[in-house]
C-alpha positions as CSV (number, residue, x, y, z in Angstrom):
1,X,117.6,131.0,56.1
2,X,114.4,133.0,55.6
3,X,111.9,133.0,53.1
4,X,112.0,135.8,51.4
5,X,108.8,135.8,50.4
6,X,107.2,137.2,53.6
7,X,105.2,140.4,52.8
8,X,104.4,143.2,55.6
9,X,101.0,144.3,55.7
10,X,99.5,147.1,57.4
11,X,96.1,146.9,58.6
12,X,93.9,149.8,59.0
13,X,90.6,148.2,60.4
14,X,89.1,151.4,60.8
15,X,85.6,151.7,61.8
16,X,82.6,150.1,62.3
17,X,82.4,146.7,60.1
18,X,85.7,147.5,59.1
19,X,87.0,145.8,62.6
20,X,85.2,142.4,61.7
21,X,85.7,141.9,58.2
22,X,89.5,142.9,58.1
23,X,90.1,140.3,60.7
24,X,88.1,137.9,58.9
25,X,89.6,138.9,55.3
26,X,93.8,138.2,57.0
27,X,92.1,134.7,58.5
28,X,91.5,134.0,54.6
29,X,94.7,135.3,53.6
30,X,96.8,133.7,56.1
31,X,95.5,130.3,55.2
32,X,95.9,130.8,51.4
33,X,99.4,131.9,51.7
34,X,100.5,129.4,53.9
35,X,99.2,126.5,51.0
36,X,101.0,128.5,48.6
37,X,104.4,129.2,50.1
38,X,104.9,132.8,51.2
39,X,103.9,134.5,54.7
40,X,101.9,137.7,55.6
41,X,103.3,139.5,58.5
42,X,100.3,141.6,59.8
43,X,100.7,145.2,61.6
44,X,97.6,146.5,62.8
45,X,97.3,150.3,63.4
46,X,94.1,151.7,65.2
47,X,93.5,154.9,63.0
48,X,90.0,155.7,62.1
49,X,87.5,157.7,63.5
50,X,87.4,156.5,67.0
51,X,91.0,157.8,66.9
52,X,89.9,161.0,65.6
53,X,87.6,160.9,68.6
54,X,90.2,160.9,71.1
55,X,92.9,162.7,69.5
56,X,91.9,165.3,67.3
57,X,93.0,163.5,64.1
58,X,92.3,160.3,61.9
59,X,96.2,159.2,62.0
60,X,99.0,160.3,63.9
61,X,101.2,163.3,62.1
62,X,103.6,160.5,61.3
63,X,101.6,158.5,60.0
64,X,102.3,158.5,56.2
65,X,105.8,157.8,57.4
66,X,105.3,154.8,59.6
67,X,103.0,152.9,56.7
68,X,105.9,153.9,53.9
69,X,108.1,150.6,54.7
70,X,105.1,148.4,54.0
71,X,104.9,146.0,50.8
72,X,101.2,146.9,50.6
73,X,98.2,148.2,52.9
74,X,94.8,146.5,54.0
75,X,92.2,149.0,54.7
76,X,88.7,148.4,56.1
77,X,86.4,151.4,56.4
78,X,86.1,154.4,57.5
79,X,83.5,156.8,59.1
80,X,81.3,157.6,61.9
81,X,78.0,159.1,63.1
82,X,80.1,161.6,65.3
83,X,82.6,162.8,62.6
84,X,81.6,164.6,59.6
85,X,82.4,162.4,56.3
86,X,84.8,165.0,54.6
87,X,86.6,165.5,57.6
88,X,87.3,161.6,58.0
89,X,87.9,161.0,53.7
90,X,90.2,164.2,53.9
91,X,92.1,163.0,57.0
92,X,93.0,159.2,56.3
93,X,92.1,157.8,52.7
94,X,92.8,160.7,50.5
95,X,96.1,161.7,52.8
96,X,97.6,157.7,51.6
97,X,96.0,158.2,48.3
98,X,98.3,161.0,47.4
99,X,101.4,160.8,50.1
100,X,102.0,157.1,48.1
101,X,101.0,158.6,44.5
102,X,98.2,155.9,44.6
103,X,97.0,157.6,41.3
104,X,95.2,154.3,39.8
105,X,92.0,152.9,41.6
106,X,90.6,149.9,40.0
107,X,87.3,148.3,41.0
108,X,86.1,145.1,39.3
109,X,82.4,144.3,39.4
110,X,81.7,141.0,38.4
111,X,78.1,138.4,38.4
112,X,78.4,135.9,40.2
113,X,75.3,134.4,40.8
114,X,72.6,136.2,38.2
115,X,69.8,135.6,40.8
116,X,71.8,138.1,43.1
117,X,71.3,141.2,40.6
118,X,68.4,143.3,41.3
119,X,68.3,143.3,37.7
120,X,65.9,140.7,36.2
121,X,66.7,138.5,33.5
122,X,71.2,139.8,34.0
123,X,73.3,138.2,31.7
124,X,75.6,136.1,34.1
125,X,78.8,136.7,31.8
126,X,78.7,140.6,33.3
127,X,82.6,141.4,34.4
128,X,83.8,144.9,34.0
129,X,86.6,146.9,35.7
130,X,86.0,150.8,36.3
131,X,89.6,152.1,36.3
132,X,89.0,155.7,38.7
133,X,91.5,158.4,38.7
134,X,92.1,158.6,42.3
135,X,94.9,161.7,42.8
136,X,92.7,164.8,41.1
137,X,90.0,165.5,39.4
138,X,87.0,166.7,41.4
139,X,88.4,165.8,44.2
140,X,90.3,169.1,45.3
141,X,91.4,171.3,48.1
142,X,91.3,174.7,45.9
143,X,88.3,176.8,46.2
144,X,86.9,178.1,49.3
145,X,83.7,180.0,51.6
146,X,82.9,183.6,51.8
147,X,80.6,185.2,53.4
148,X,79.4,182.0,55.7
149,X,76.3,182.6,57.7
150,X,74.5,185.5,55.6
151,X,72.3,185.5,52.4
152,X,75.2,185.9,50.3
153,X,77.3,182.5,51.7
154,X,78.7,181.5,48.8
155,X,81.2,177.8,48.2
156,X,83.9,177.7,45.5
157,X,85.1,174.0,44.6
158,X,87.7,174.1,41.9
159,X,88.5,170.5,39.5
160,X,91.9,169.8,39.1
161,X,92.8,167.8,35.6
162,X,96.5,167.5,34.6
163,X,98.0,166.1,31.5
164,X,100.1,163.6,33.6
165,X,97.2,162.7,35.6
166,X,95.1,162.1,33.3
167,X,97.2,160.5,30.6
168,X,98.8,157.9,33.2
169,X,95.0,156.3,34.0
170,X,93.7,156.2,30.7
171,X,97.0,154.9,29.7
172,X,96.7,152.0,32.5
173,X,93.2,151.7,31.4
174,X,93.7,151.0,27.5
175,X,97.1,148.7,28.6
176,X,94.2,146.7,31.2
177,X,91.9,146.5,27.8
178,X,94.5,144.6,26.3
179,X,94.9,142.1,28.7
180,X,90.9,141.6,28.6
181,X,88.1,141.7,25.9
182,X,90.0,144.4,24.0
183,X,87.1,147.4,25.1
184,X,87.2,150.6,26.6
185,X,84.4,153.5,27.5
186,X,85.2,156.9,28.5
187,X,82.9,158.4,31.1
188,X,82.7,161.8,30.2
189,X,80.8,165.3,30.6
190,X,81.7,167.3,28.1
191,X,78.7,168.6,27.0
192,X,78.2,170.4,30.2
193,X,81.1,170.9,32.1
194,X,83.4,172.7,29.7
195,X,86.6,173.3,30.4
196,X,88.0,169.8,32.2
197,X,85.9,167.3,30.6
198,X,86.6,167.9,26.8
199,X,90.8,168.1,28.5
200,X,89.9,164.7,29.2
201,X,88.0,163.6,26.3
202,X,91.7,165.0,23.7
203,X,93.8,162.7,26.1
204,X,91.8,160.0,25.6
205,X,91.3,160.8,22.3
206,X,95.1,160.9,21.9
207,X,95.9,157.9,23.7
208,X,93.7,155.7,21.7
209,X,95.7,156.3,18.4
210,X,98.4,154.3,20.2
211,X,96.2,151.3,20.8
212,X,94.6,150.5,17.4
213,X,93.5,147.0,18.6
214,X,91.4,148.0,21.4
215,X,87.2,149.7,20.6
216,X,87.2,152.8,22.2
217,X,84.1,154.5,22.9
218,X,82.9,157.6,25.0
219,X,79.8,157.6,26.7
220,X,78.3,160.3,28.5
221,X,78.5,159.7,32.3
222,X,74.7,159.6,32.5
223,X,74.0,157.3,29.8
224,X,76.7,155.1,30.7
225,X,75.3,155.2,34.2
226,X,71.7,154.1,32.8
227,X,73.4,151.6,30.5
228,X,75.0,149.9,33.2
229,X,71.5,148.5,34.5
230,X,70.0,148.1,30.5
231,X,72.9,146.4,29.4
232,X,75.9,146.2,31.8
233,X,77.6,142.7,29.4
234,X,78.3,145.5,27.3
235,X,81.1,147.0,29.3
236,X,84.9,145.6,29.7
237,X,86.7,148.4,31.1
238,X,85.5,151.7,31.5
239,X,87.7,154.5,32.6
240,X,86.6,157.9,34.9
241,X,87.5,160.8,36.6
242,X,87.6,160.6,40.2
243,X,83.9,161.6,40.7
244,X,82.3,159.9,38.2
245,X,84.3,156.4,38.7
246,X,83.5,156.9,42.6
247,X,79.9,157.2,41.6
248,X,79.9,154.4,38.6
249,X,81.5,151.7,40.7
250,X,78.5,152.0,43.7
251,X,76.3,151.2,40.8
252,X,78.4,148.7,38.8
253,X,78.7,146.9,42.5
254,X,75.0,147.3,43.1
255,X,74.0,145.8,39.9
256,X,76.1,142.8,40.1
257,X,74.4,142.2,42.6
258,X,75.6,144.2,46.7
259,X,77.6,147.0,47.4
260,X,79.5,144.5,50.2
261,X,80.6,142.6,47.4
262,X,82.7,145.5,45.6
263,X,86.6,145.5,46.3
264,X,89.2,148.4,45.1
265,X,93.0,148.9,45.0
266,X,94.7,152.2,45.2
267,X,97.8,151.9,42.7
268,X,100.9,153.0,43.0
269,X,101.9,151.9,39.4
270,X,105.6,153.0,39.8
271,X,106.1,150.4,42.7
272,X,108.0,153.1,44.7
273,X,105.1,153.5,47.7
274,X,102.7,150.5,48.8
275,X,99.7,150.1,47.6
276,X,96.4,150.2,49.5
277,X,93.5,147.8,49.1
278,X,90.0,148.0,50.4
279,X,86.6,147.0,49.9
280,X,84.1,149.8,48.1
281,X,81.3,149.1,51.0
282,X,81.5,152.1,54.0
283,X,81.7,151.5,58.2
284,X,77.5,150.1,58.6
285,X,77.6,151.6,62.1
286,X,74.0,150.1,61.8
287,X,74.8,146.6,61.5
288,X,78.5,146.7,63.1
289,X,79.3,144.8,66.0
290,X,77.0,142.1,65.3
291,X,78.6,139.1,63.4
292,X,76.5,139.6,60.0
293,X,78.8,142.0,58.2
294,X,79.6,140.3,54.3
295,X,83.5,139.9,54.2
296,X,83.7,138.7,51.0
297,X,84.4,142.7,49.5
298,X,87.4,142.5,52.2
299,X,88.5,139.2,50.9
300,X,88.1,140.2,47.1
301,X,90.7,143.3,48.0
302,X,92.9,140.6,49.6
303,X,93.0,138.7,46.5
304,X,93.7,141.8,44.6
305,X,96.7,142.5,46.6
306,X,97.5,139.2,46.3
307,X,98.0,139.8,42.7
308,X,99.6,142.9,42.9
309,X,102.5,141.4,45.2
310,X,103.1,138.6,42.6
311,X,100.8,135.8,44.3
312,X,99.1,135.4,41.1
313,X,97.7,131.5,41.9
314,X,96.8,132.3,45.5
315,X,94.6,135.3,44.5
316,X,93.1,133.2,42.0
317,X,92.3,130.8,44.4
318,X,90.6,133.4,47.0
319,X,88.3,134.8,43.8
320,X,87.4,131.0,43.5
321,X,86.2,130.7,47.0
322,X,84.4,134.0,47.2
323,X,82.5,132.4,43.7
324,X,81.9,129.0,45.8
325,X,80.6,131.2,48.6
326,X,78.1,133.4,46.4
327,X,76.9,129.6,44.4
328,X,74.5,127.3,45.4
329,X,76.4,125.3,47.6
330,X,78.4,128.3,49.3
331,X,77.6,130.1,52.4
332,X,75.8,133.6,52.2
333,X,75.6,137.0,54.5
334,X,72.1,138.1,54.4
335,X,72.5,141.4,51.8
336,X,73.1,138.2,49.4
337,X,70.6,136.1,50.5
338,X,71.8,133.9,53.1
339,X,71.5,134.0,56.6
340,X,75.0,133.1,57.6
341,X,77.1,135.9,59.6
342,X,80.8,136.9,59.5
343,X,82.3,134.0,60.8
344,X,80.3,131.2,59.2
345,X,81.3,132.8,55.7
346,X,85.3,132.3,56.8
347,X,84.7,129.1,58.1
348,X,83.2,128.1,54.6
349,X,85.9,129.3,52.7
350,X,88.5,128.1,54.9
351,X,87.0,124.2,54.6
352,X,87.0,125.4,50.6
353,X,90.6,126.2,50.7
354,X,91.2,123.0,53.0
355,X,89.3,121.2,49.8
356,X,91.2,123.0,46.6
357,X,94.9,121.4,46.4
358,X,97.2,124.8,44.9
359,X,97.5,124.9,41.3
């Protein structure tokens, strides 16, 4: 008889690093599940921007189809120096995004090590999740050009806020809260941008009367971007729009200490489409191809599917080893100090996992 607990995986290695560290990250993963008792079966599709290259296209027109039978999806990164950015975001990421109602992106930043953080003196207790809404926002097809190429050219970009939307991640955000130090900021912008941003401000506002037991406080997003380098152990869960959560989490990764340490899932909270995980960090078409790339944001994001599928002790035990790799003893890429490459940092962590009998 099979074991049912054998979970189908499809990996997008996309571009650039993205084809070394999601190797490295299912290495990890494969040896983690097989001390704890389930199985990855691993699917690897080759969209990404060299596919956009040859074919016109980022994916295949079926492509939402063919990953819709999967228990979850492994993403690397995307982009490249001969494809505009927007025309790569638009034509992978956001199209799984919103064909799997992946309406929740959550993206823990956490110290590690203190002497990592740029910033001096960092409290090393620092652990704060930005949950992003990832299906609307600012992020929207409506608007348009007119009158491209004269001295009138003119760009239209319209914000899209529902009630749903909205209420459903600052509902997931306050339940997170809960689960954690009982704290959450709203990023806002209210005082400029007047039409969306106070919509969001009386949801959250609304919410919050159902969640007595949890400090609720809204923060302007540029004071709450300045507050995350003066005093970032202030912060527990902070919840954003889909602009200003993509722009917080760069910083809240950056302060902890590198952007190549930041992972993210896209939620699909219903469980009725997979899932997609991925690390924050873009495709390095400077650095790819040579062996240095710092998989440990992959490996985070395999942790965090981990979790999401159930595996609870086996992500547990990945977040542990990327915390032995960023310590003293551990085994370091070079944006965090070290001077191992790819490899070396898998081969650490696979002797670590070799080491740690499963709880």
């Amino acid at each position: 008889m099979s074991d049912p607990r054998v979970y189908r995986i499809a990996a997008i290695p996309g571009d650039g690093i993205g084809k070394e560290v999601v190797p490295a990250a299912a290495e990890v993963l494969d040896a983690v599940a097989s001390a704890y008792g389930f199985g990855l079966r691993w699917d690897t599709v080759p969209w990404g921007c060299e596919y956009y290259l040859e074919h016109g296209a980022m994916m295949p027109a079926d492509g939402i189809k063919t990953l819709r039978s999967y228990d979850a999806i492994f993403l690397g990164a995307v982009g490249h120096p001969d494809v505009p950015d927007h025309v790569s975001l638009w034509g992978l990421l956001i199209p799984i995004r919103r064909g799997f109602r992946q309406a929740v992106n959550v993206r823990p930043s956490r110290v590690f090590d203190a002497g990592l953080s740029p910033l001096a003196g960092v409290d090393p207790s620092v652990d704060f999740v930005v949950i992003r809404e990832n299906n609307e926002g600012e992020y929207s097809t409506i608007g348009g050009r007119i009158y491209d190429g004269t001295d009138q050219d003119m760009a239209i970009q319209a914000a899209v806020f529902t009630r749903k939307g909205v209420e459903r991640v600052v509902r997931y955000a306050f339940d997170l809260a809960r689960t954690r130090r009982g704290r959450l900021a709203s990023a806002t912008k209210s005082n400029g941008i007047v039409h969306t941003m106070p919509f969001w401000d009386q949801i959250v506002e609304e919410i919050a009367e159902q969640y007595p037991d949890v400090e609720r406080t809204r923060y302007h997003a540029d004071a709450l971007a300045a507050l995350l380098v003066l005093d970032p152990r202030r912060f527990d869960v902070i919840v954003a729009s889909n602009l200003l959560g993509d722009i917080l989490t760069d910083l809240g990764s950056a302060v902890t200490g590198s952007i190549g340490l930041g992972p993210s899932a896209n939620l699909n909270i219903d469980g009725q489409y997979p899932s997609m995980f991925e690390p924050i960090h873009g495709s390095a078409p400077d650095i790819a191809g040579r062996g240095v790339a710092n998989p440990l944001g992959q490996i985070w994001a395999g942790a965090m599917m981990l979790d999401h599928l159930g595996e609870r002790a086996a992500a547990a035990a990945v977040v542990d080893c990327v915390e032995w790799s960023l310590g003293s003893t551990g085994t370091r890429t070079a944006d965090v100090g070290g001077s191992a490459g790819t490899a070396q940092v898998v081969e650490s962590i696979l002797a670590r996992l070799k080491s740690r009998p499963p709880e």
